[in-house]
C-alpha positions in Angstrom: -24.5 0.7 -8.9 -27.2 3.1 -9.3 -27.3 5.5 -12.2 -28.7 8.6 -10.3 -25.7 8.1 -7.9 -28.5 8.5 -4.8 -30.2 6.7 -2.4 -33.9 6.3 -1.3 -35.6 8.2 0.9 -34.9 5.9 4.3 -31.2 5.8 5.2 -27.6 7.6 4.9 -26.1 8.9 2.4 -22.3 9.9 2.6 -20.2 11.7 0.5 -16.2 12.4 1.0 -15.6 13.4 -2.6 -15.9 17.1 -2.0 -16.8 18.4 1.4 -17.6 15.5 3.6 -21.7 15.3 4.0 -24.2 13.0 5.9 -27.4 12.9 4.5 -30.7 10.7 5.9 -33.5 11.2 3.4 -32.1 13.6 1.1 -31.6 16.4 4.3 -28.1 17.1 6.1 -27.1 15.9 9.1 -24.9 17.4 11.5 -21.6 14.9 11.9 -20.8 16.7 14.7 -16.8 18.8 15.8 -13.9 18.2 14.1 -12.8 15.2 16.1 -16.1 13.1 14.7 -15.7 14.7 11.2 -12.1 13.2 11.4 -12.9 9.9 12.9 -15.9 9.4 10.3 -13.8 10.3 7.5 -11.2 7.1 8.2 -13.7 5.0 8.7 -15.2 6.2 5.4 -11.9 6.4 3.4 -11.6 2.6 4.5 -14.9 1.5 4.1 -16.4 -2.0 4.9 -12.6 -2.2 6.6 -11.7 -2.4 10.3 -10.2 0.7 11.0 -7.9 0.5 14.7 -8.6 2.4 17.7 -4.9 3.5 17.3 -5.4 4.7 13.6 -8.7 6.7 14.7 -6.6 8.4 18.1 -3.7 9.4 15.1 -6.1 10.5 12.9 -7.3 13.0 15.4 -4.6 14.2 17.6 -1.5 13.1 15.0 1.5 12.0 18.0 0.3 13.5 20.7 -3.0 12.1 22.2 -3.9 12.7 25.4 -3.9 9.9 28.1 -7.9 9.5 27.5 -7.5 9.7 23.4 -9.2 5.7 23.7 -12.0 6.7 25.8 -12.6 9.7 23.9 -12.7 7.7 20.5 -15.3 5.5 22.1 -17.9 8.1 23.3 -17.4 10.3 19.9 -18.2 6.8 17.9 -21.2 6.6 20.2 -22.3 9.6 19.8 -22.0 9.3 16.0 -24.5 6.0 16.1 -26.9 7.9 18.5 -27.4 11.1 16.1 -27.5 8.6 13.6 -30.2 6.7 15.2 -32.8 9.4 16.3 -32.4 10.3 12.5 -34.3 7.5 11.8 -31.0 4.6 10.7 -32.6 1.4 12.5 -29.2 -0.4 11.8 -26.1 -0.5 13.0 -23.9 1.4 10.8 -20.6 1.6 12.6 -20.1 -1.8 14.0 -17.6 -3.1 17.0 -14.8 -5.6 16.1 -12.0 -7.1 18.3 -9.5 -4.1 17.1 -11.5 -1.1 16.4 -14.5 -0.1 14.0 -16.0 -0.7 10.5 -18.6 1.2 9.0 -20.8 -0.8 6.2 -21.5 1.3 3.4 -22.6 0.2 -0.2 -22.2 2.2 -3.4 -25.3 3.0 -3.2 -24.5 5.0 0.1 -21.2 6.3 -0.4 -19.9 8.3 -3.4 -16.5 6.8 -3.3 -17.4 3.5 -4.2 -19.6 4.6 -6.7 -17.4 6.4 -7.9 -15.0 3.2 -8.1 -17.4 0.8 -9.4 -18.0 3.2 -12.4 -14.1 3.4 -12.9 -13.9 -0.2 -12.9 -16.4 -0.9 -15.3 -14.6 1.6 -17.6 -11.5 0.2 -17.6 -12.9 -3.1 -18.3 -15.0 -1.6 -21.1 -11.3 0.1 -22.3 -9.1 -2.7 -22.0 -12.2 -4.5 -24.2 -12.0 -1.9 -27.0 -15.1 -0.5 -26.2 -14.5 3.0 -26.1 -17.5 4.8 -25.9 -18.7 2.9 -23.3 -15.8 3.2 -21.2 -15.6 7.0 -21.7 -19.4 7.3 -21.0 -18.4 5.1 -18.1 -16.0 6.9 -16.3 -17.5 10.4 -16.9 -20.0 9.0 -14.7 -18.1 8.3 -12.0 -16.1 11.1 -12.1 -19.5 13.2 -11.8 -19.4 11.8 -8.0 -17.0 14.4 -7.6 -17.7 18.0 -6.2 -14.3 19.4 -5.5 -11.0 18.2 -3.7 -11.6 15.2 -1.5 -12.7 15.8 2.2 -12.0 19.6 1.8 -12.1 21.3 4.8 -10.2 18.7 7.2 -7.2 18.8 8.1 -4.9 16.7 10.1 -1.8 14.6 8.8 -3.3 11.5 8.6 -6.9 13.0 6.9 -4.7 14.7 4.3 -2.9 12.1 3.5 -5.9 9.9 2.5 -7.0 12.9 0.7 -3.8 13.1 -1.6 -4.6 9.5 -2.5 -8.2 10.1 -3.2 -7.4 12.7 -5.6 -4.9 11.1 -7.0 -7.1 7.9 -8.3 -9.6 10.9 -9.4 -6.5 11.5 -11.9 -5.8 8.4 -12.9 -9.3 7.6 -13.9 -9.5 10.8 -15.9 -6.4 10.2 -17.8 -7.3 6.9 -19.2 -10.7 9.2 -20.0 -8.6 11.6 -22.0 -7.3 8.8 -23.7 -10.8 7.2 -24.8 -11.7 10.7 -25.7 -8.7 11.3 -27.9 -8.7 7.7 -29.5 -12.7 8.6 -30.5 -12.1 12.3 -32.3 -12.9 14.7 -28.8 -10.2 16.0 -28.6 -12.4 19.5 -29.2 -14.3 19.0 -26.5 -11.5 18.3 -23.5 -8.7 20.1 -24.8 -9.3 23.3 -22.0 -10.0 20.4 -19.4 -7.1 18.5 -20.0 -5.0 21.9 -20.5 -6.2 23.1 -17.0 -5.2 19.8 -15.4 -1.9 20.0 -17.3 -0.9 23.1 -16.0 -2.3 22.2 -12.6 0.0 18.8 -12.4 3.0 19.7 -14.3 4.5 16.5 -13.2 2.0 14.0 -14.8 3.7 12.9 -18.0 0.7 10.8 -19.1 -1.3 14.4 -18.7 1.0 16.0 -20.7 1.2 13.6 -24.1 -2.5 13.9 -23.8 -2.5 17.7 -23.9 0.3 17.3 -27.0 -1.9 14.9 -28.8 -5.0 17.0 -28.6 -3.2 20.4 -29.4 -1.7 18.1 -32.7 -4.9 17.0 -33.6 -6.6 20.3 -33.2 -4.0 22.3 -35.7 -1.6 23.2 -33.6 1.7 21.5 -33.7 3.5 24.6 -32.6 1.5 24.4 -29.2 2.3 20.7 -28.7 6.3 21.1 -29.4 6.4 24.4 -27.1 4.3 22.1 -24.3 7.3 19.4 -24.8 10.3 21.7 -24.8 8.7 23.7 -21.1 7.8 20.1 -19.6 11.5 19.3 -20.2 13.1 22.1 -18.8 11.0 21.7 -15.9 11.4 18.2 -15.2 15.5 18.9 -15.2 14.7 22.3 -13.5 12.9 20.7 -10.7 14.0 17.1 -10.6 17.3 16.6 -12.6 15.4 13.7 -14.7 14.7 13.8 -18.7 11.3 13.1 -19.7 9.9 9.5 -19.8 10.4 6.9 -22.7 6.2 7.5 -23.9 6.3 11.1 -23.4 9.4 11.4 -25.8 7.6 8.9 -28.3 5.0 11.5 -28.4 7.4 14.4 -29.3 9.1 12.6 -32.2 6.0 11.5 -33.7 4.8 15.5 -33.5 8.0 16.4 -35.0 7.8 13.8 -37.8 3.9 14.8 -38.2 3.7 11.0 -37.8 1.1 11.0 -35.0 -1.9 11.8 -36.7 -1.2 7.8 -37.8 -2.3 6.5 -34.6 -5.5 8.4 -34.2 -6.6 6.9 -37.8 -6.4 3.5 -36.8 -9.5 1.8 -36.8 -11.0 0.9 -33.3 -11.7 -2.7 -31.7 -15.4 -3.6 -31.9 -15.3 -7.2 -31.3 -12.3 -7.7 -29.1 -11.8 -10.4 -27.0 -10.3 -9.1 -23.5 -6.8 -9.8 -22.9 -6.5 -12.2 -19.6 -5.0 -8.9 -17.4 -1.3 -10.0 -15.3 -2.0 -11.8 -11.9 -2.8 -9.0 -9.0 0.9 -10.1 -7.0 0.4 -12.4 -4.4 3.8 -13.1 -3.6 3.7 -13.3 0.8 5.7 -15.8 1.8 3.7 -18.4 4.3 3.2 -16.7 7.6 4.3 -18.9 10.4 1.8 -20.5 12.6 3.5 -20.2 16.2 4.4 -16.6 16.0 5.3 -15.3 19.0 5.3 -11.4 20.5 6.7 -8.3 19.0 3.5 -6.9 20.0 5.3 -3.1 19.7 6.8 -3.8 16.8 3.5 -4.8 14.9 2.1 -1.2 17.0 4.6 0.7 15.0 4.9 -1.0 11.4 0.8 -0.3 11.4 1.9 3.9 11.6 2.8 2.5 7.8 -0.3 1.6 7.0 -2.2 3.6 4.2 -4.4 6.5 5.8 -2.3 6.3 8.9 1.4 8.5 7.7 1.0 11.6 9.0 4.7 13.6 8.0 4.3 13.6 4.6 1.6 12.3 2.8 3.0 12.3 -0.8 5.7 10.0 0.0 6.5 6.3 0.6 6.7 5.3 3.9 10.1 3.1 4.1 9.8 1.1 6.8 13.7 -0.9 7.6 13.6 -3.9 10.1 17.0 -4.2 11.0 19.8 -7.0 13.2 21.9 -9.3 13.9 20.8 -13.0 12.1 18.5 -14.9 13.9 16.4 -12.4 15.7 13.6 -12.8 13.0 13.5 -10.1 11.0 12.2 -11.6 8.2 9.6 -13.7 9.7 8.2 -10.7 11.5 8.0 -9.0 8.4 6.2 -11.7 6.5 3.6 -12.0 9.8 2.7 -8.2 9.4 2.6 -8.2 6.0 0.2 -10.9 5.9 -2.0 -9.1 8.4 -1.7 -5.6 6.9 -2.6 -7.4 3.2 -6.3 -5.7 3.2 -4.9 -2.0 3.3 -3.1 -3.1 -0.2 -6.2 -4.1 -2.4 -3.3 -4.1 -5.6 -1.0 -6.7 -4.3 2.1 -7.4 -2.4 5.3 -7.9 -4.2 7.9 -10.3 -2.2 12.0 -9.8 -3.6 14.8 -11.7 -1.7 17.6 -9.3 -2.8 20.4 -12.5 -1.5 22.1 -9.9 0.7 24.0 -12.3 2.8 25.1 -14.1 -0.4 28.3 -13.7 -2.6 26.4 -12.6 -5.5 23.4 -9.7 -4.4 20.9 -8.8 -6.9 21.9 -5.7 -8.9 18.9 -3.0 -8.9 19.0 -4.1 -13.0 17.8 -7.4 -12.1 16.1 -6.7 -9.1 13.8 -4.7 -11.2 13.5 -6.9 -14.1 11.7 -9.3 -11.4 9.6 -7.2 -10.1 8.1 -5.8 -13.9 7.8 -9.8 -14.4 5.6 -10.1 -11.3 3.3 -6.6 -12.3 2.8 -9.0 -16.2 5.7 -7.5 -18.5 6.8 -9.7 -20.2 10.6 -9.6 -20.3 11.3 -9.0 -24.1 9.6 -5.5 -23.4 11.3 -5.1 -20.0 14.6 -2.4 -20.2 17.9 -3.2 -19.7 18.9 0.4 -18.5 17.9 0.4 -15.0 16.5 3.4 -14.7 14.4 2.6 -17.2 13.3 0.0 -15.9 12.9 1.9 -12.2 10.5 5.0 -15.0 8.7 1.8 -15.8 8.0 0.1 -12.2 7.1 3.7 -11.1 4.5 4.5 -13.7 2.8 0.8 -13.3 2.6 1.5 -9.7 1.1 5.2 -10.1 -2.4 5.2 -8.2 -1.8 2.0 -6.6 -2.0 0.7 -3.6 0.7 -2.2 -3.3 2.8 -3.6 -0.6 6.6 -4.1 -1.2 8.3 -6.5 1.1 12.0 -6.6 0.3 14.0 -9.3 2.5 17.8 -9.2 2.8 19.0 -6.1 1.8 22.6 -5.9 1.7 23.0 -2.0 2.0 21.0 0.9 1.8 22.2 1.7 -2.2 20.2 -1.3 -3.4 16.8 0.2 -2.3 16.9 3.9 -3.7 16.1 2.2 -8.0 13.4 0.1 -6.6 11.3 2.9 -4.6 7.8 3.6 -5.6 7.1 7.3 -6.9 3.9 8.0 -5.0 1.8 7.7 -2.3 -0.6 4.5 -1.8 2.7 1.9 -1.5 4.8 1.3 1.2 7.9 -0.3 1.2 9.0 -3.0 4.0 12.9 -3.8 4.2 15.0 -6.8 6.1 19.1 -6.2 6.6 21.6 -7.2 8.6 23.0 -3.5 7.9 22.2 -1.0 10.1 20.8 0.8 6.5 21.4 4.4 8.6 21.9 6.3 5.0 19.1 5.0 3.7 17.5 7.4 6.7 19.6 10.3 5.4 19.2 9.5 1.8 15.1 8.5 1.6 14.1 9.5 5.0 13.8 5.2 6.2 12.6 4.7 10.0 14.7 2.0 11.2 12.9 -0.8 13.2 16.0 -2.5 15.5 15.3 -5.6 16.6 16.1 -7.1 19.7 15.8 -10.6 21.1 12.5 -11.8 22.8 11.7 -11.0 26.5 12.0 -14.3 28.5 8.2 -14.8 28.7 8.0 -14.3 24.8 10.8 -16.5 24.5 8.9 -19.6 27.1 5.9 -18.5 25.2 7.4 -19.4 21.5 8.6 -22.7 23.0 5.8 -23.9 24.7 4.0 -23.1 21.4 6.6 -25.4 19.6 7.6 -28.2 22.2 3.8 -28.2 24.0 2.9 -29.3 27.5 6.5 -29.8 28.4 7.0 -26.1 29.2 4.1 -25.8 31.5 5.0 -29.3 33.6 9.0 -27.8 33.9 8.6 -24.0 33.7 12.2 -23.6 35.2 13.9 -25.8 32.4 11.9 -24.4 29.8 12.8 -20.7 31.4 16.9 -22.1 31.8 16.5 -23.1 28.1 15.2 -19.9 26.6 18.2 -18.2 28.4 20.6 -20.3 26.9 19.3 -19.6 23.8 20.0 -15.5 24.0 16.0 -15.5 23.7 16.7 -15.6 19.6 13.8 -17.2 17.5 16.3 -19.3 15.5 18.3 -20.3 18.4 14.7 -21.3 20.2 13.4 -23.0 17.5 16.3 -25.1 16.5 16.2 -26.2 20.4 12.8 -26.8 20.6 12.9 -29.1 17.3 15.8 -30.9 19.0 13.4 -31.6 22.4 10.8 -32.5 20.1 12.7 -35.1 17.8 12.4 -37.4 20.7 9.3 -38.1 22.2 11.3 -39.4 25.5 13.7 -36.3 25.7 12.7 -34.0 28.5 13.5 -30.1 28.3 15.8 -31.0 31.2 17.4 -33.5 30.2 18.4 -32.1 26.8 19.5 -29.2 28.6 21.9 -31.6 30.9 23.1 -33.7 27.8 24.2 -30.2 26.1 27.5 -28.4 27.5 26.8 -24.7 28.0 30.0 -23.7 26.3 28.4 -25.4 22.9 25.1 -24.4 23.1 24.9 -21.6 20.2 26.7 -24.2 17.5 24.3 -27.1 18.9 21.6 -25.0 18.6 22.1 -24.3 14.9 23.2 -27.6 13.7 21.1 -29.4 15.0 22.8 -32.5 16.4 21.1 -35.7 17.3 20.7 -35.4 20.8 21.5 -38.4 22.7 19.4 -40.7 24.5 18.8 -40.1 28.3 18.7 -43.8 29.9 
């Protein structure tokens, strides 16, 4: 990363921390009407990632594109490259892949990774003990900023990004604040973090910073009446109390206790603490997955830049049937592809909905705290502690939540996110039509597969058979309701025998039997 936060004279330089700019040599270049400025700033809000055709036609016309929104998104990428080119860019900046586009961009070219790198290396240098450092670090990528993130846009989907953008800008300068307070500045940022506080009212961590600096500055008074109007609004506005840390901080001002922790001597020589695992926790996809080509179209409306309603929220997405359509294994199949949007992790939690004994959302969120590294003499027992605690680890991030049998729609409400950046993937045999009312869910239903899907998944599983009997294998498949279970279970059957024909399972089986055969899996007998 470059300290001067520039570039060299030859190439681009973009920024989308502010208004969004192009820049070859130091000059501006025009990005062209709002379509392009749209387009460019997806692809640069997911740099160095493929970014759909679909996500780009969203981005610009929200639900309603016009029949030629694909063509349209091709020529306005073209004409992008071109401008770019007689600028004097020899390479290809926004390359072709199977899907869609990817612009390559390093940190030296685009604020918003310089801006991360510096963040990065400041919270290393924090969680190290080196304080200065990490302070001197993250003011300097928080100096990439020039106002709110690609002001001057709109659109759903652009806004939305935005939010998320700004929102990492305020993560990284609370854990500023806190370096700054923990090294005596509290002088120096209490206006900042004052203006930010009454700017984010919400931001409990912004407000026990703007305590402890009033405390430490002489005025107690200030820090107590800051406590009391954040409480009234929080049960004003929300109906919640304030958090666990944030009432910490009010006890230790009204003991006159907390001056304790700002005269405790700082780490020098600190060896880092191994940080928890980022979760990893996908299930194996399956190889041989077959179709639901338009229910992969719409669960990608999900992904992160692409929700256009309401940016702030967490897109619930519910997949929903009978057993033995595949809802799960679908949902493990996308969330495997859609992994890269979710640089933080993906959390996996079976909540044993079809069992006797459901997980309670107590439990349910004890496991997940596990999986984010707390370790479980620190984890509440209250569970909506525990939910203010899984919230506030996830504030900022960007992390995948794939919840597989759900029982009904009350076990999901304590395990939500608070923020934008997650997104939350549900399986149920429920219809889960409150949790629509209650949390604003889109339902996916599922259905079985169409019969070529359904040939297609057992050709895939059985092999040449299907192609040298198409009308067994199509006679099969229909027997089978076109279910994935059902299919496969018939299809391991076939293939337990290397002698056993599609048609001649299909004769030794009666039809009325079929559905119990299918799922017990007999030993099918012998054709002489």
């Amino acid at each position: 990363m470059r300290e001067n936060g520039g570039m060299g004279e030859a190439g681009l330089e973009f920024s989308i921390l502010g208004e969004m700019k192009v820049l070859a040599g130091g000059r501006p270049l025009p990005i062209g009407g709002p379509r392009e400025r749209k387009m460019l700033a997806v692809l640069l809000v997911n740099a160095n990632a493929v970014v759909s055709i679909d996500q780009l036609v969203d981005a610009v016309w929200n639900a309603e594109p016009p029949a030629t929104s694909r063509n349209q998104v091709r020529n306005r990428i073209a004409h992008l490259r071109r401008s770019w080119r007689s600028a004097g860019e020899s390479r290809e900046v926004i390359v072709t892949e199977d899907t869609g586009y990817r612009i390559r961009v390093t940190d030296e070219e685009l604020d918003a990774l310089r801006f991360e790198a510096a963040a990065d290396l400041g919270a290393k240098a924090m969680r190290s003990g080196d304080l200065s450092t990490a302070a001197r670090l993250m003011r300097q990528g928080l100096a990439q900023w020039r106002g709110p993130s690609l002001s001057g846009l709109d659109g759903e989907v652009v806004r939305a990004a935005a939010e998320r953008l700004d929102s990492r800008r305020l993560t990284v300068l609370e854990d500023c604040f806190e370096c700054e307070l923990e090294l005596g500045r509290h002088t120096q940022i209490l206006d900042e973090i004052a203006a930010l506080a009454a700017e984010h009212p919400f931001r409990e961590r912004l407000v026990r910073h703007l305590m402890s600096a009033l405390y430490r500055a002489g005025r107690r008074a200030d820090a107590l009446t800051v406590y009391r109007e954040t409480a009234r609004l929080l049960r004003d506005e929300l109906g919640v109390d304030p958090g666990v840390e944030l009432k910490a901080v009010h006890e230790a001002v009204l003991r006159d206790q907390l001056a304790a922790e700002f005269a405790r001597p700082l780490p020098t020589t600190q060896p880092e603490p191994v940080p928890a695992p980022k979760p990893a926790q996908l299930p194996a996809d399956i190889v041989d997955f077959t179709g639901r080509d338009t229910e992969l179209r719409r669960l990608d409306k999900a992904l992160p830049g692409n929700v256009a309603a309401h940016p702030t929220a967490v897109p619930i997405i519910a997949i929903t049937g009978p057993a033995g359509l595949g809802k799960t294994a679908l949902a493990i199949h996308w969330a495997h592809r859609a992994a890269p949007h979710f640089p933080d992790g993906q959390l996996f939690l079976d909540l044993r909905g079809n069992s006797r004994s459901p997980l309670t959302p107590a439990k349910a969120l004890a496991a997940l705290l596990r999986s984010l590294g707390v370790p479980d003499d620190q984890t509440p027992t209250d569970a909506d502690d525990a939910g203010r605690m899984f919230r506030s680890l996830l504030a900022g991030k960007q992390i995948l939540l794939l919840v597989d049998n759900v029982a009904a729609a009350p076990q999901i409400p304590p395990l939500l996110p608070g923020g934008a950046g997650c997104v939350v993937l549900l399986t149920s045999r429920d219809s889960l039509a409150d949790l629509t009312a209650s949390n604003g869910a889109y339902l996916l239903p599922l259905d079985a597969l169409t019969p070529a899907e359904a040939v297609e998944l057992l050709a895939k599983v059985i092999g040449t058979q299907v192609a040298a009997d198409p009308l067994a294998a199509a006679e099969l498949a229909r027997r089978c309701g076109y279910r994935p279970r059902a299919l496969r279970n018939a299809a391991a059957a076939v293939r337990k025998h290397d002698d056993l024909t599609i048609r001649a399972y299909l004769e030794t089986q009666r039809t009325a039997h079929l559905a119990t055969v299918v799922h017990t899996l007999p030993a099918p007998r012998p054709v002489p």
